[in-house]
N, C-alpha and C positions, 0 to 999 in steps of 0.2 A: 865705619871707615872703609871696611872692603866692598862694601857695598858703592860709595862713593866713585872706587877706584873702577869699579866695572863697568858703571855709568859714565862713566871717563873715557874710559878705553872706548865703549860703543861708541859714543862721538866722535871720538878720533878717526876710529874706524870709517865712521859714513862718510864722515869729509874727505877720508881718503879716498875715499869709490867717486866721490863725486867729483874731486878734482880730477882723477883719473879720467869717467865720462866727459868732463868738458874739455882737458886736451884732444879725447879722441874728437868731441865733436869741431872743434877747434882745429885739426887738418893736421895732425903728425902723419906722415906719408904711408898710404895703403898702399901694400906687395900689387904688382900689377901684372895679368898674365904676359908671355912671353911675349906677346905676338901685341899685345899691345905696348908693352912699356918699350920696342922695337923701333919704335914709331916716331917717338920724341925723340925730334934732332936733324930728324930727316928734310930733304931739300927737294922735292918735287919742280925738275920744271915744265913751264908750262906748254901747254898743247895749241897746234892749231886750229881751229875747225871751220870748215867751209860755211860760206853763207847759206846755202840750204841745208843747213842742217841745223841753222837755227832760224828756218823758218824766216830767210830773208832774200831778198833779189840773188840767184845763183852768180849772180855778175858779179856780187860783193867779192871784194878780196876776202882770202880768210884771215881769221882773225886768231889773235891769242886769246886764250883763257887759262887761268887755273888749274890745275889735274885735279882731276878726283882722285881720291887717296885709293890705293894701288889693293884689290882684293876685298874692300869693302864697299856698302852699300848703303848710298846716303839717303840720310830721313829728313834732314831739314838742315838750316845754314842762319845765322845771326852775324849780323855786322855791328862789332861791340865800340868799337874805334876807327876813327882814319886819320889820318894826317895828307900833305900832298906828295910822300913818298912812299907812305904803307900804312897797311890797315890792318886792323886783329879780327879774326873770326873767328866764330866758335860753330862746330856742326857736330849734327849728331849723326854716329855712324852704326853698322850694326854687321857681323857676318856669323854663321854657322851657330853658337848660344852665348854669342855674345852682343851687348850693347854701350857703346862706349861714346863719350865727348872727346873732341880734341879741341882745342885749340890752335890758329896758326895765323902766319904772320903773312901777309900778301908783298911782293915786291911791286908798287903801281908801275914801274917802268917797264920791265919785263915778264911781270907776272908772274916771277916763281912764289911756290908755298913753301913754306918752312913752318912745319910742326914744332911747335914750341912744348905743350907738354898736353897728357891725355888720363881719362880717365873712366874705371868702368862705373858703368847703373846695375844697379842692385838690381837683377829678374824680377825678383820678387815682387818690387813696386809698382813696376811699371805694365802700362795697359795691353801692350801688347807681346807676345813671344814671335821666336824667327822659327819659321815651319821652311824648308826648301826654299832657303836663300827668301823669305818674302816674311814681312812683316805681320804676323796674324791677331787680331782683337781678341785676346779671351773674354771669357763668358762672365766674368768676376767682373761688378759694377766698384765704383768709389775708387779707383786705382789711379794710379799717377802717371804723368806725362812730362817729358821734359821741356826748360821752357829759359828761354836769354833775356827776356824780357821784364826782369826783377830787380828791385832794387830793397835796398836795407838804409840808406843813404844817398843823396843824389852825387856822391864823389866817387861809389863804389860799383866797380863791375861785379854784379852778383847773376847766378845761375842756378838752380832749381828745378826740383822735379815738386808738380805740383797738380792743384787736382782745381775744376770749378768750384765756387759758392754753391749751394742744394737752392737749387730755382732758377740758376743763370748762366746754364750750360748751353745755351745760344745766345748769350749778349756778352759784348766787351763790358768789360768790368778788372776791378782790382781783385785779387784774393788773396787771403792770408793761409788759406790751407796749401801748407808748403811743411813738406817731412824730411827732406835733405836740400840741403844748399852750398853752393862753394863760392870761394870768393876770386876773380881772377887776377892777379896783379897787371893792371894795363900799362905798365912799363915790358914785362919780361915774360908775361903770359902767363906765371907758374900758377897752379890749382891752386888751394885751400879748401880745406872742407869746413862749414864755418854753423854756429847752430842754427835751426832755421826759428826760431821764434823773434820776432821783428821784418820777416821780411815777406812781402809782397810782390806778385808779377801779375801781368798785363796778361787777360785771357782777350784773345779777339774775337771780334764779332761773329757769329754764326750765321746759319742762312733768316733765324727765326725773329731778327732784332736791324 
């Protein structure tokens, strides 16, 4: 009988680790450093820039654009939604040892940003560190890269740090090797961290395909 009860107990016990593990992978809210969780809320408006400066007739009026997010240093940008009055974007940004996504919201009329919410990348994963403000490749092969191009469902805004297939790191292709993934709500922007077994993103074409 007591043997039973102990047998008992351990199962109880593992379910309990495990339901725990899928809440966290499930997206209960990670503590966010200061400087980032700062960010969510904020209202960037937008900049002018002259025509040669985007490599266009100097004659051109200038135009609005976007801000770049104020202190950081952008890696790359995904347009996840639009409508004919705003669109959601997701970019990936990085400054001093940090690497973080945000999310934000575009105004099409007058092109402000509004950060809606953000979130950091685990160093550990990903393929490259920040050396003097710049992005540098470590030496470590098999590591991850972030990437908007994922899906889990065709309903569902999903995002991901993900790595190629072993043979087709220069061809567009699907891949399932995905080690974190979040889900974004496309009404209100919020994160979720969600598990990553079931979903896939889009690697692009390289020079060799």
């Amino acid at each position: 009988m007591k043997k039973i009860i102990i047998n008992l107990t351990l199962v109880l016990f593992a379910l309990g680790a495990m339901a725990l593990q899928m809440s966290k992978a499930q997206g209960s809210d990670e503590v966010l450093p200061p400087e980032v969780k700062e960010l969510i809320g904020i209202n960037l408006p937008p900049v002018r820039v002259a025509g040669k400066d985007l490599k266009l007739d100097p004659r051109v009026e200038p135009l609005l654009q976007p801000a770049d997010i104020p202190g950081w240093k952008y890696r790359g940008g995904w347009l996840v939604t639009q409508t004919p009055t705003k669109s959601m974007d997701v970019e990936e940004v990085y400054r001093g040892n940090l690497s973080i996504f945000v999310v934000d919201q575009i105004d099409e009329n007058d092109h402000s940003k509004l950060i809606l919410d953000a979130h950091e990348l685990p160093q550990n994963l990903l393929w490259y560190y920040v050396k003097n403000g710049k992005a540098v490749e470590k030496k470590k092969r098999g590591l991850y890269e972030f990437n908007a191009m994922c899906k889990r469902n065709n309903s569902e805004v999903i995002v991901a740090l993900m790595r190629p297939e072993a043979g087709e790191e220069n061809c567009q292709h699907e891949t399932t090797q995905v080690i974190r993934a979040w889900k974004i709500d496309s009404e209100t922007g919020h994160i979720t961290e969600i598990a990553p077994q079931g979903v896939s993103c889009l690697v692009p074409a390289g020079d060799a395909c």
